[in-house]
C-alpha positions in Angstrom: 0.0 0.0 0.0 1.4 3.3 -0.6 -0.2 6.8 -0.1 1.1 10.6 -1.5 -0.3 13.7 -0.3 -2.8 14.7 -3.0 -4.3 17.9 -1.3 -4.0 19.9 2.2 -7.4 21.2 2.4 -8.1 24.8 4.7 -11.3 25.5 6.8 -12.9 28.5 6.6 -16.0 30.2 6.9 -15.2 32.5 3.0 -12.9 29.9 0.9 -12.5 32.7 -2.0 -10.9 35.3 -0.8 -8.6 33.1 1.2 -7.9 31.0 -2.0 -6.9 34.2 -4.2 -4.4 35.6 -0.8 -2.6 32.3 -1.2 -2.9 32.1 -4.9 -0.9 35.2 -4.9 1.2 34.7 -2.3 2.7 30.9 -4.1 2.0 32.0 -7.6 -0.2 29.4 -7.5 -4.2 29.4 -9.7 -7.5 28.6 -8.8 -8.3 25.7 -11.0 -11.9 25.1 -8.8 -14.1 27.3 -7.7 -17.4 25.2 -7.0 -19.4 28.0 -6.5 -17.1 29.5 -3.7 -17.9 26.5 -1.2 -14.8 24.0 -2.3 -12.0 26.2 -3.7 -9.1 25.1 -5.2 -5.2 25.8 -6.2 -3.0 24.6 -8.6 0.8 25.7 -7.2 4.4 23.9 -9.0 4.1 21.3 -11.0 3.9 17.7 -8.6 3.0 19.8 -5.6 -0.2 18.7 -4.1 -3.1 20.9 -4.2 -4.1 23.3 -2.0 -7.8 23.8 -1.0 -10.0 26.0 0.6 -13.4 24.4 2.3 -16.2 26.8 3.4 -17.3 25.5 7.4 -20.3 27.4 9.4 -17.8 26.8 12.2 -13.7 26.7 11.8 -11.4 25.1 14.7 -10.5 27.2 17.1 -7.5 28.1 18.6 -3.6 27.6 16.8 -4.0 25.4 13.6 -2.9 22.0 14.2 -1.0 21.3 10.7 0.6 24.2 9.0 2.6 25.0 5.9 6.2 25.0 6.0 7.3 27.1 3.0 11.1 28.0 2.0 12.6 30.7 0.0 16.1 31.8 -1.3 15.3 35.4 0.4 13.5 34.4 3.7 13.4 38.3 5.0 12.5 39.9 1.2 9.4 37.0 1.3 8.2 37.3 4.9 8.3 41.4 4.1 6.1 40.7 0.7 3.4 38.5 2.4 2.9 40.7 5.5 2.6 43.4 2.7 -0.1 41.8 1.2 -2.2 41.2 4.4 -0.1 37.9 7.0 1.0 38.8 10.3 4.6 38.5 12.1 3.5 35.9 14.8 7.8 35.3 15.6 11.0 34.8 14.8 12.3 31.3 15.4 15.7 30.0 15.8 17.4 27.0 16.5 21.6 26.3 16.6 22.1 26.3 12.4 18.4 27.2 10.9 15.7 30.1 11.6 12.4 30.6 10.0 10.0 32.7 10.8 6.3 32.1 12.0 3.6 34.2 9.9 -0.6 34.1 10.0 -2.2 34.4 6.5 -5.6 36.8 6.7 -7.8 34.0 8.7 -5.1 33.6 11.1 -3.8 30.2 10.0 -0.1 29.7 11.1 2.3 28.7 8.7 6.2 29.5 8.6 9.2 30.8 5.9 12.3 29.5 5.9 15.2 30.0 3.4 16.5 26.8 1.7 20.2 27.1 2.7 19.8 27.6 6.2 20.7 24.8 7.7 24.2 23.8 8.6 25.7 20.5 9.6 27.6 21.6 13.0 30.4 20.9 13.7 31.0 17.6 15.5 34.0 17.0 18.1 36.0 14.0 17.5 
């Protein structure tokens, strides 16, 4: 048996304009619209898809799965998405890699890191 992530699907109570933020924020397209209750987003080529689903009644509280996204210019990409409507939740660090924690418009937490971070350390023989 073998299973592959097809889609990550996003509750919310307005799919559409939360589809078109992250749309433009991964140069992704909407490829579904269902008439605005199942919205969904075509990003890179093999990626799964993204989706949107309209709830009378999100989750509450900090999402339990989030989006891990990476960048060759973490600090020019977290300043162009909290331009176009994410908040600064933190900075993170740990020894040899940062990213940084960010909230799109419905407050779903997801976090930028740049590709090249990381670094073996250094081990003691």
């Amino acid at each position: 048996m073998s299973l592959a992530v097809g889609m990550i699907t996003v509750d919310t109570l307005q799919p559409m304009p939360l589809a078109t933020w992250w749309a433009e924020a991964l140069g992704g397209r909407i490829v579904q619209e269902n008439d605005g209750f199942f919205v969904v987003l075509s990003l890179a080529e093999g990626a799964p898809l993204l989706a949107f689903q309209q709830v009378d009644d999100p989750t509450p509280g900090k999402n339990r799965i989030h989006l891990d996204l990476t960048t060759d210019d973490r600090e020019a990409e977290v300043e162009r998405l909290i331009a176009a409507g994410a908040t600064k939740i933190a900075d993170r660090e740990m020894p040899g890699f940062g990213w940084v924690t960010l909230a799109d418009p419905d407050g779903n937490q997801f976090c930028v890191a740049g590709q090249h971070e990381a670094e073996v350390p250094p081990t003691d023989v």
